[in-house]
C-alpha positions as CSV (number, residue, x, y, z in Angstrom):
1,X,110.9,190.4,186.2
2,X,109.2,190.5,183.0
3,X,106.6,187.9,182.6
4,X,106.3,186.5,178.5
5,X,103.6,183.8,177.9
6,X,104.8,181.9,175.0
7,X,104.0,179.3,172.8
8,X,105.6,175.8,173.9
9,X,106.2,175.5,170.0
10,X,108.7,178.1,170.3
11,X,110.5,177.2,173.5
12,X,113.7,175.2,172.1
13,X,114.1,178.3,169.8
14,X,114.4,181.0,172.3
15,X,114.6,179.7,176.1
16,X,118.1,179.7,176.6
17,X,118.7,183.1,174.9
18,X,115.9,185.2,176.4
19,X,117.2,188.3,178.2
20,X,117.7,187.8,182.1
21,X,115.0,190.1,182.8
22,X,112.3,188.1,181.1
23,X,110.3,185.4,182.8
24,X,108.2,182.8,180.3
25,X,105.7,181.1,180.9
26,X,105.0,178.1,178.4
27,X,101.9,177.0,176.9
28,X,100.5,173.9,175.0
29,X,96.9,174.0,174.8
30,X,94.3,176.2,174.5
31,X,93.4,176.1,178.3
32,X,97.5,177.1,179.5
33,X,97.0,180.1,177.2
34,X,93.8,181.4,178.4
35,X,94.7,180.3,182.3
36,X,98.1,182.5,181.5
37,X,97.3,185.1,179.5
38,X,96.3,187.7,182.4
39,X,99.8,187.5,183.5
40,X,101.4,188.4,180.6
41,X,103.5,191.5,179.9
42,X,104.8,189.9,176.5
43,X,102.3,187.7,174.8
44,X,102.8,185.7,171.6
45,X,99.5,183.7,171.6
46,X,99.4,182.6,167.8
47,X,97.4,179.7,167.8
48,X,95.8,178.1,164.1
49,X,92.6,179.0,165.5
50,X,91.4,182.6,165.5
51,X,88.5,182.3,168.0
52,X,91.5,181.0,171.0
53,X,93.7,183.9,170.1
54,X,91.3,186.5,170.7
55,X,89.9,185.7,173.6
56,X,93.7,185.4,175.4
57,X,94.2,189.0,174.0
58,X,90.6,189.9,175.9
59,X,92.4,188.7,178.7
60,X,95.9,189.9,178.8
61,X,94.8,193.0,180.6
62,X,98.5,193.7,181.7
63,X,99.8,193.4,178.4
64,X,102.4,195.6,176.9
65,X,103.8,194.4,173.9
66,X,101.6,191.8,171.7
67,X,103.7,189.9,169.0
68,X,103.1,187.6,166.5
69,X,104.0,185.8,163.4
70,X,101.0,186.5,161.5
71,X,101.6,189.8,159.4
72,X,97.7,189.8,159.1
73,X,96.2,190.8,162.5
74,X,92.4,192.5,161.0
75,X,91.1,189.6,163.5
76,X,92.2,190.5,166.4
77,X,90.4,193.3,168.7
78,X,92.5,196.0,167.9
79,X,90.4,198.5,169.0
80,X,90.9,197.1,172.5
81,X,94.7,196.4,171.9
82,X,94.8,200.4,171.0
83,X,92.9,201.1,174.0
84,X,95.2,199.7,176.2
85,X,98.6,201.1,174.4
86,X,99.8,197.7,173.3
87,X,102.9,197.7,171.3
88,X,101.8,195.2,168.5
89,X,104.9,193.8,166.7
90,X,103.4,191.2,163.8
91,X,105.3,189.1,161.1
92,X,105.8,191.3,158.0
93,X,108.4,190.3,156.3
94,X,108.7,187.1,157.6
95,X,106.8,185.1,154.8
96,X,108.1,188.0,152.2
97,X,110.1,185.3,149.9
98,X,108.1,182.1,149.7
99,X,104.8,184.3,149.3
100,X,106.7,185.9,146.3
101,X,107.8,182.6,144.5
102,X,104.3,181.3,144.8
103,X,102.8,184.5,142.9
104,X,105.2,183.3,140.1
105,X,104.4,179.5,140.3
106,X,100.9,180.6,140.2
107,X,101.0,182.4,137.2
108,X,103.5,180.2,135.6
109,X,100.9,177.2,136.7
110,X,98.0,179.0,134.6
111,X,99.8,180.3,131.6
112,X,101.2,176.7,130.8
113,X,98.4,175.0,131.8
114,X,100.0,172.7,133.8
115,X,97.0,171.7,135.7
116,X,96.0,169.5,133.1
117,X,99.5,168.4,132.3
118,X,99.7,167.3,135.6
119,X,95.9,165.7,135.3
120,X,97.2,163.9,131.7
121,X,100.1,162.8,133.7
122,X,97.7,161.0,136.1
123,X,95.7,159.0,133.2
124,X,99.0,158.1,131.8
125,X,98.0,160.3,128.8
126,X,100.9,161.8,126.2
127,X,100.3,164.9,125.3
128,X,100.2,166.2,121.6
129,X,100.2,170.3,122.4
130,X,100.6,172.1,125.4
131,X,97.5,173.4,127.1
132,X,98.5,176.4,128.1
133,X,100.4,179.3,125.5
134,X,101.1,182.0,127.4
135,X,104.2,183.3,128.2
136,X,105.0,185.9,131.2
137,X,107.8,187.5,129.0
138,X,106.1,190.5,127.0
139,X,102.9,190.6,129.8
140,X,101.7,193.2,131.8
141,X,100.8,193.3,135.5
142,X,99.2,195.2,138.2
143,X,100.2,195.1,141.4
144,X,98.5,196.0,143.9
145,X,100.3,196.4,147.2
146,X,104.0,197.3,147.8
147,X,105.1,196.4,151.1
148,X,108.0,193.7,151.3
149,X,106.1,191.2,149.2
150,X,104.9,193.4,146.8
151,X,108.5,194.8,146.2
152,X,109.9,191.2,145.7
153,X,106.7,190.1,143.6
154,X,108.1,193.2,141.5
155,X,111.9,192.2,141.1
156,X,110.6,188.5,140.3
157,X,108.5,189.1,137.6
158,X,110.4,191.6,136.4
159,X,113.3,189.1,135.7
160,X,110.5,187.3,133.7
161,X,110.5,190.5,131.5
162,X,107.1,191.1,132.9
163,X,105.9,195.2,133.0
164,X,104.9,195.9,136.0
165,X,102.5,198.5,137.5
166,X,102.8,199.2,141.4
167,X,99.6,200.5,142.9
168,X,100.6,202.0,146.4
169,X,98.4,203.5,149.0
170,X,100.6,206.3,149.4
171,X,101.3,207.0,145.5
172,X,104.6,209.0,144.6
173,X,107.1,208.6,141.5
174,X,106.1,206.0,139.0
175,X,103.8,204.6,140.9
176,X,99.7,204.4,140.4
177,X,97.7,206.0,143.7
178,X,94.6,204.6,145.4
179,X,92.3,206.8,143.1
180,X,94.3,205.4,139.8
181,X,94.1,202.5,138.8
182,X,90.9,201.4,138.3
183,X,90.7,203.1,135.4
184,X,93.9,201.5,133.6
185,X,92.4,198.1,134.7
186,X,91.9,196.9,131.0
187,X,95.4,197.4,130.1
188,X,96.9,194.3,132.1
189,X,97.0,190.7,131.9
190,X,97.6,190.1,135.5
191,X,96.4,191.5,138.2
192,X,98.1,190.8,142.0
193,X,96.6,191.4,145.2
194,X,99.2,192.3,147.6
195,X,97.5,194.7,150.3
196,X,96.8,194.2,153.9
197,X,93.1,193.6,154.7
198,X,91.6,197.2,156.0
199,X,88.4,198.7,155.9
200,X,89.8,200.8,152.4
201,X,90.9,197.1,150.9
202,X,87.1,195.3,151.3
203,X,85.8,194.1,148.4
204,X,88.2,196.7,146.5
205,X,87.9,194.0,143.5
206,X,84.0,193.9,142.8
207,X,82.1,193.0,140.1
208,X,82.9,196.6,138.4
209,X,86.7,195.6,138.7
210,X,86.4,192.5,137.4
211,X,84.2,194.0,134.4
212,X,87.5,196.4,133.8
213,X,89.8,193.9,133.2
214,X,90.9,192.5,130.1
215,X,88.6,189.2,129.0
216,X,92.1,187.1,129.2
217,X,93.4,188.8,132.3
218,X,94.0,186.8,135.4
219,X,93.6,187.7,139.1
220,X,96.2,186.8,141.7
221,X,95.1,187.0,145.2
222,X,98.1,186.1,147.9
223,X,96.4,188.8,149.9
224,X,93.2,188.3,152.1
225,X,90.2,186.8,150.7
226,X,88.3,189.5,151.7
227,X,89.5,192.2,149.4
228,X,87.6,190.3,146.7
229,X,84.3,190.3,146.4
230,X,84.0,186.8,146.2
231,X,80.6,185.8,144.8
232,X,81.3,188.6,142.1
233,X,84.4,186.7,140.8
234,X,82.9,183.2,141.0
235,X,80.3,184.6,138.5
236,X,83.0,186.4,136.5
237,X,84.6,183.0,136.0
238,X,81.6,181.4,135.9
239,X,80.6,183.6,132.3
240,X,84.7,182.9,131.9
241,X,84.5,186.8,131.5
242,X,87.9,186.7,132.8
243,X,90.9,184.7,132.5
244,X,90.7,182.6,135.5
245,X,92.3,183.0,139.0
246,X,94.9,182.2,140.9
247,X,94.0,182.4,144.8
248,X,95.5,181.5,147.7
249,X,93.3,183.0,150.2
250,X,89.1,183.0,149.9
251,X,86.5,183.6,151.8
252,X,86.0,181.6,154.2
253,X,88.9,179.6,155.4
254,X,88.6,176.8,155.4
255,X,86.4,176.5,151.9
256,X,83.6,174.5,152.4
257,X,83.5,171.6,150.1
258,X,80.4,172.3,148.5
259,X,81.7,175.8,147.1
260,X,81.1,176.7,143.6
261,X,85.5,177.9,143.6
262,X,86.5,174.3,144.1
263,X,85.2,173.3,140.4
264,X,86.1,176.0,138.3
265,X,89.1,174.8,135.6
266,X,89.7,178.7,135.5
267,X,90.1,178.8,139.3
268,X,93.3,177.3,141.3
269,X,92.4,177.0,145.0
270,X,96.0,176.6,146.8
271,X,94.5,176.9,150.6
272,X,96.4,179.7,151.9
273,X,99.8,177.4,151.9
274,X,102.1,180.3,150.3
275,X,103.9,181.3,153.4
276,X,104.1,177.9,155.0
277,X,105.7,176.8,151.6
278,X,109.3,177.4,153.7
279,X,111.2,175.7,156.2
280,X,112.2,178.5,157.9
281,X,109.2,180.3,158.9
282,X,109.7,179.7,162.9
283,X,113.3,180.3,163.1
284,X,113.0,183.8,161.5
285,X,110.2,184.5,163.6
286,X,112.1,183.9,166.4
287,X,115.1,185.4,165.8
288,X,112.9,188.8,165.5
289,X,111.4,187.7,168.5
290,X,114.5,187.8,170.3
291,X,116.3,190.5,168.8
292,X,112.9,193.1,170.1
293,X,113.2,191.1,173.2
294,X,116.6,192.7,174.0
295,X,115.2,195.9,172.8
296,X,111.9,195.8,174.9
297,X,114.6,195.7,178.5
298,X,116.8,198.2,176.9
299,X,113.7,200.3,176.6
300,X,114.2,200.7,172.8
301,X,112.0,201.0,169.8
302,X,110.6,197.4,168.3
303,X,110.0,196.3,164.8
304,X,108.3,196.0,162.9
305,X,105.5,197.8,164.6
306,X,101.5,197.0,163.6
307,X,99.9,199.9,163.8
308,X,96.0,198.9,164.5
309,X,94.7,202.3,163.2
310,X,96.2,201.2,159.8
311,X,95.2,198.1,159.8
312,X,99.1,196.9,159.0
């Protein structure tokens, strides 16, 4: 037998149609995960807190394949995971399509200004103009990041008759490289953060970025907060030497009250909620669960595979 320690939050999705071979064990708390972990041969140990996960992982020493529903796993030891040939599997895709709408609702939300619509709505207040003139139609954006949500970022906006640039670490046809696209920064009015947090992605938007870009242009970060430098843009918006920004990630989470981000008008703070903005977030996750469980007893390849080298 196999033995999978599982989340108790997933048990009425997948108990009844786990493959003979494997044997879960449930947990609820904290303490059931780090009392189980050293038993497991299949972990999935996602927990909201970071600090929890990591330490189960330090203790799974008989682990073999690590999965989980974040697609984001910089957190995790992966040095030791590699160390100990862990097949990682990790939730790339899952989020792909509510991530996407929210890149449009975010820029949608700042070209119309619907902030203070919304705020004039609350004092009861009837608008003479609208606050915000923009329109996506006729705009240009950069995207940075082409994995499954940058690719349906890119078929979104481009139904809005947005131009879009895709910046991809790998480069190739009609698309901008690593080394390329800082220098075209000025020519776009948007531009998207869709990369996975690596050593290469730190702080790749820094106060030299944000001096590139166009005086109206506005950031949209669905990525990790740490591919901005962050006290770099608050003083960019600060000086309102950009547009504004749209973020759903910062640095850290949670944002503590007192941070200057949370009372900028050109900054919208939307608490990394884009891929729980679903329904269906733990049904897909374990249906791809399951499907790589019957492939881990076959002895076959699983996907998607996190490769900790990579970062993603």
């Amino acid at each position: 037998m196999i033995t999978a320690v599982l989340s108790g939050l997933i048990r009425p999705l997948v108990e009844a149609r786990l493959p003979p071979q494997i044997e879960p064990r449930w947990y609820t708390s904290v303490e059931e995960l780090h009392a189980l972990s050293p038993e497991a041969e299949i972990g999935w140990f996602d927990l909201d807190a970071k600090e929890p996960m990591i330490e189960a992982v330090r203790r799974a020493e008989r682990l073999v394949w690590f999965n989980s529903i974040y697609a984001g796993l910089d957190f995790l030891p992966l040095d030791l995971l590699q160390q100990r040939g862990v097949t990682i599997t990790n939730g790339a895709g899952i989020n792909a399509i509510t991530i996407a709408e929210y890149v449009v609702m975010g820029m949608l939300t700042m070209a119309k200004g619907y902030r203070e619509v919304v705020r004039a709505q609350d004092r009861r207040e009837w608008l003479a103009d609208s606050p915000g003139k923009r329109e996506l139609a006729g705009s240009k954006a950069l995207l940075l990041g082409y994995g499954a949500i940058g690719k349906l970022v890119k078929t979104r906006l481009e139904a809005f008759d947005v131009e879009v640039a895709v910046v991809r670490r790998s480069g190739g046809d009609g698309v901008l490289g690593p080394d390329e696209w800082r220098a075209r920064l000025g020519e776009f009015d948007w531009v998207i953060l869709a990369v996975p947090a690596t050593p290469e992605t730190d702080a790749m938007i820094g106060a030299a970025e944000l001096a590139a870009m166009k005086a109206d242009a506005v950031l949209v970060n669905i990525a990790r907060g740490a591919v901005v430098d962050q006290p770099a843009l608050v003083a960019a918006l600060e000086d309102k030497r950009i547009g504004g920004a749209f973020l759903d990630v910062t640095t850290p989470e949670p944002l503590p009250a007192d941070h200057a981000l949370w009372g900028l008008d050109n900054a919208h703070v939307t608490m990394h909620l884009s891929g729980r903005a679903q329904s269906k977030m733990f049904v897909l996750s374990a249906e791809r669960f399951l499907v790589n469980c019957r492939r881990f007893v076959a002895g076959e390849p699983l996907e998607p595979v996190f490769d900790p080298a990579r970062g993603y």
